[in-house]
C-alpha positions in Angstrom: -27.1 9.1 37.1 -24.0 10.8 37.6 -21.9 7.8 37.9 -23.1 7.2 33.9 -22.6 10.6 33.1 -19.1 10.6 34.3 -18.5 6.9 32.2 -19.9 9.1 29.5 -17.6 12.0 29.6 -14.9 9.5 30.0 -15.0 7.6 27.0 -15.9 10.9 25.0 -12.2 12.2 26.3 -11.1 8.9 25.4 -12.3 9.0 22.2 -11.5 12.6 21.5 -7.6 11.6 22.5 -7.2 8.5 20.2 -8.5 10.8 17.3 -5.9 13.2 18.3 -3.0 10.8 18.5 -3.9 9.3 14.7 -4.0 12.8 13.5 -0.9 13.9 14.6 0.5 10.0 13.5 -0.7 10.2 10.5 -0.1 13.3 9.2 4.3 13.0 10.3 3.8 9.7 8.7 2.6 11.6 5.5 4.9 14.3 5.9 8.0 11.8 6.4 6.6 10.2 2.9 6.1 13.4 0.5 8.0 13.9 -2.2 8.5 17.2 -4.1 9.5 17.2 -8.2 13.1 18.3 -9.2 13.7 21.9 -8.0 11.2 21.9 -5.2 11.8 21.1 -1.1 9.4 19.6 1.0 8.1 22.4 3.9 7.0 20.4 6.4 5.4 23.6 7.9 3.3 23.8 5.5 2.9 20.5 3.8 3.5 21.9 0.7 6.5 21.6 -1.6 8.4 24.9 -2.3 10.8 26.5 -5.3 14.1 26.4 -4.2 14.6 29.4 -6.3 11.5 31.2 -5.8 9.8 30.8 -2.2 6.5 32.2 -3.0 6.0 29.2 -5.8 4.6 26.0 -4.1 2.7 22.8 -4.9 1.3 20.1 -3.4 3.3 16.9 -3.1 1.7 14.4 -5.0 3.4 11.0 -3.6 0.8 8.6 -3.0 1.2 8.2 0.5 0.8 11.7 1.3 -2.0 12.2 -0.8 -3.3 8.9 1.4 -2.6 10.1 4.8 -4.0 13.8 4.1 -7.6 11.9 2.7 -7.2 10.2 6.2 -7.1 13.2 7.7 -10.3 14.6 6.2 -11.8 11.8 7.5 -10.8 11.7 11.0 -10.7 15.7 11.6 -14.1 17.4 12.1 -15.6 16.8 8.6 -15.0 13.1 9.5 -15.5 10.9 13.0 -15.0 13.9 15.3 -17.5 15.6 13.5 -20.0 13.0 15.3 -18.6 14.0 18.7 -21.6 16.7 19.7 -24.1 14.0 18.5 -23.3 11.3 20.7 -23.2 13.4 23.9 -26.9 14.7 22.6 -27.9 11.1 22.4 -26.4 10.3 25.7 -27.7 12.8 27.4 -30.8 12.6 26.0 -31.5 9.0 26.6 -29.9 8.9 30.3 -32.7 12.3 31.0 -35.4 9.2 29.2 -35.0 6.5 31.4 -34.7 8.5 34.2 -38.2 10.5 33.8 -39.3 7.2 32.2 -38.9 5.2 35.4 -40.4 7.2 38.1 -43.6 6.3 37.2 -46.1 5.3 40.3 -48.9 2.5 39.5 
């Protein structure tokens, strides 16, 4: 049982990496592809696009791309497919404890 429970935690890590690596691809690809209207500088600190006159005035780029990659980031982040991350190791868990009460029955 602990052989499966260690393929388990395994591919959960594995899991949990690949999401990280397409977050942080995706969002430089997103950042490398916003654009800011005339008078404004991307901050790529903040993601947002600031006065180049006045600092504290700043907007949201609205390039299609970036609007794209930040929707994709919703979606993989944990409102997304990482949100589903505690669920499977319940299931898991829960159906390894099954079959293993499950099958130690005498007749």
């Amino acid at each position: 049982m602990i052989d499966v429970l260690s393929g388990i935690g395994y591919g959960i890590i594995g899991f949990a990496v690949i999401i990280i690596i397409g977050i942080v691809i995706i969002g430089k690809l997103g950042a490398s592809v916003a654009g800011c209207a005339t008078g404004f500088s991307f901050n790529s600190t903040s993601l947002l696009c600031q006065n180049l006159t006045n600092a504290s005035d700043t907007t949201a780029s609205v390039t299609t791309g970036y609007v794209t990659a930040t929707s994709i980031l919703g979606y993989l982040g944990t409102s997304g497919l990482a949100g589903w991350i505690p669920a499977v190791i319940a299931v898991a868990i829960g159906g390894l404890f099954m079959v293993y009460f499950g099958s130690k029955k005498t007749y």
